[in-house]
C-alpha positions in Angstrom: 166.9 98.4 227.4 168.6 100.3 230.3 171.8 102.5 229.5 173.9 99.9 230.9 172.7 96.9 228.7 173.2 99.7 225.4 176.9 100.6 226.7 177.1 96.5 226.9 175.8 96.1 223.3 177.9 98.3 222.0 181.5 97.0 224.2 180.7 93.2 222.6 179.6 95.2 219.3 183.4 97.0 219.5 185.1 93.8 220.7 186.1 94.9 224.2 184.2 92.4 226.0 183.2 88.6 224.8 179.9 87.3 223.5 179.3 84.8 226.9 180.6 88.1 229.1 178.3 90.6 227.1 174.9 87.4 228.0 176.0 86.7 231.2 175.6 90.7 232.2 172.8 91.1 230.0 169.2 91.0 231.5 168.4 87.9 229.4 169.8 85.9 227.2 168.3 87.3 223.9 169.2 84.2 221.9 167.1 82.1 224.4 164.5 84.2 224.8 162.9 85.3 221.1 159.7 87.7 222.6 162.6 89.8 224.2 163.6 91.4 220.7 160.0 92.1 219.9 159.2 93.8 223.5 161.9 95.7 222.6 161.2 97.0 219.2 157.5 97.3 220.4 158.4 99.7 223.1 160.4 101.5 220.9 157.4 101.8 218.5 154.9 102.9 221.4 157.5 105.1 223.0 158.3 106.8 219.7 161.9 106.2 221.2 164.5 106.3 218.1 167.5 104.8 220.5 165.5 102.1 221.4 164.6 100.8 217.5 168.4 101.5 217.1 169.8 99.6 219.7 166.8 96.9 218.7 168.2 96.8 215.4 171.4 96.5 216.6 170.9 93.2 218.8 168.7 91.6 216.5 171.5 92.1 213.5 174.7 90.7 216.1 172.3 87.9 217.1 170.4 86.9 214.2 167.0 87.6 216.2 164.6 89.1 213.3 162.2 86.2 212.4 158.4 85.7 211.4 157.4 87.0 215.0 159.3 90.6 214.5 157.7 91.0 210.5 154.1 93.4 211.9 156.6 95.5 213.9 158.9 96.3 211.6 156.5 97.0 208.9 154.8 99.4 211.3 158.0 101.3 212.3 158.7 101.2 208.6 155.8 103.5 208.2 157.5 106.3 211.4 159.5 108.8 209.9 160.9 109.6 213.9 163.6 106.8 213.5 166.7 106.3 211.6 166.3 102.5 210.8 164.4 102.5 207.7 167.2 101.4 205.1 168.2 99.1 207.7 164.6 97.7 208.0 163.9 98.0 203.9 167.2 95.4 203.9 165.9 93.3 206.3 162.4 93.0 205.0 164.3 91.5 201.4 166.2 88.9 203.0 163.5 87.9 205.1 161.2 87.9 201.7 157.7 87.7 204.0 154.7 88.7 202.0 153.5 90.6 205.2 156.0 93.3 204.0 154.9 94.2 200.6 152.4 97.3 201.6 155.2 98.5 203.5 157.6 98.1 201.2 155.5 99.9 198.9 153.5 102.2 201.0 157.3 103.7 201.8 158.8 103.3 198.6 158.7 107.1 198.0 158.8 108.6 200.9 161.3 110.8 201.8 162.6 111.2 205.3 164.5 114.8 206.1 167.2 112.7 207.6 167.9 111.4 204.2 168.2 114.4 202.2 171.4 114.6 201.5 171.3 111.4 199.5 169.1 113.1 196.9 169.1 110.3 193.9 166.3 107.9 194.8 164.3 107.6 197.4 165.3 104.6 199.8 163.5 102.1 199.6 163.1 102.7 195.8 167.2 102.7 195.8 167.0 99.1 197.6 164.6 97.5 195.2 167.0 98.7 192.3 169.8 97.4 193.6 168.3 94.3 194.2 166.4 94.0 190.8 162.9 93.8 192.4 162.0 96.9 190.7 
C-alpha cells in the first residue's frame, strides 16, 4: 500500500471523503477483490513492515475483509513481536473462533511485548481470554 492509498484509508477512516470516493481512488476495490487483503498482510509479514500490518488491519476492520483465507497469516504475525497489532489480532482470532488459531492463541498467551509494558496486569492475550471467559 503506497502512501497515497494509507493517507486515503485514513480521509474515509476520518470521514472527509466517502466510501465510493475512498474505492474509486483506491488501487482495487478491496471488497471485490479478497487476495488483495492477504497480499497485503503477507508483505507486511515478509517485509517485517509494522505500517503495513497496521494499515492491513485497518482496511480489513472498515471493510469486514478478515475471513478463513487471512487465518495462517495472522497467526504467524501473531507470533512477531515487531508490530503493534497483536490485541487487535488476539480479538479477531475470538470472533472468528477458527481452530487454526489455538497454538497461537496459546503459544502468545504470555508473552510480553516491550510495547505493552505499561499495561502491567496480565499479559494480552491472557487479559482477552478473561474477559471473554475462555480462560
Amino acid at each position: 500500500m503506497t502512501e497515497r492509498d494509507r493517507q486515503r484509508l485514513i480521509d474515509l477512516i476520518l470521514k472527509r471523503i466517502s466510501e465510493d470516493d475512498f474505492l474509486s481512488g483506491f488501487p482495487v476495490n478491496p471488497i471485490n477483490n479478497t487476495g488483495y487483503l492477504l497480499s497485503e498482510l503477507e508483505c507486511g509479514l515478509r517485509d517485517k513492515d509494522a505500517k503495513n500490518v497496521e494499515y492491513a488491519m485497518i482496511l480489513g476492520f472498515r471493510f469486514k475483509l478478515f475471513d478463513r483465507q487471512t487465518v495462517n497469516v495472522l497467526c504467524k504475525l501473531l507470533a512477531e513481536d515487531w508490530h503493534y497489532k497483536h490485541e487487535d489480532i488476539a480479538q479477531l482470532m475470538q470472533k472468528m473462533k477458527d481452530p487454526r488459531c489455538i497454538e497461537a492463541l496459546y503459544a502468545t498467551a504470555l508473552k510480553t511485548f516491550a510495547y505493552l509494558t505499561h499495561d502491567n496486569v496480565f499479559p494480552v492475550l491472557l487479559r482477552i481470554g478473561l474477559e471473554s471467559g475462555a480462560m
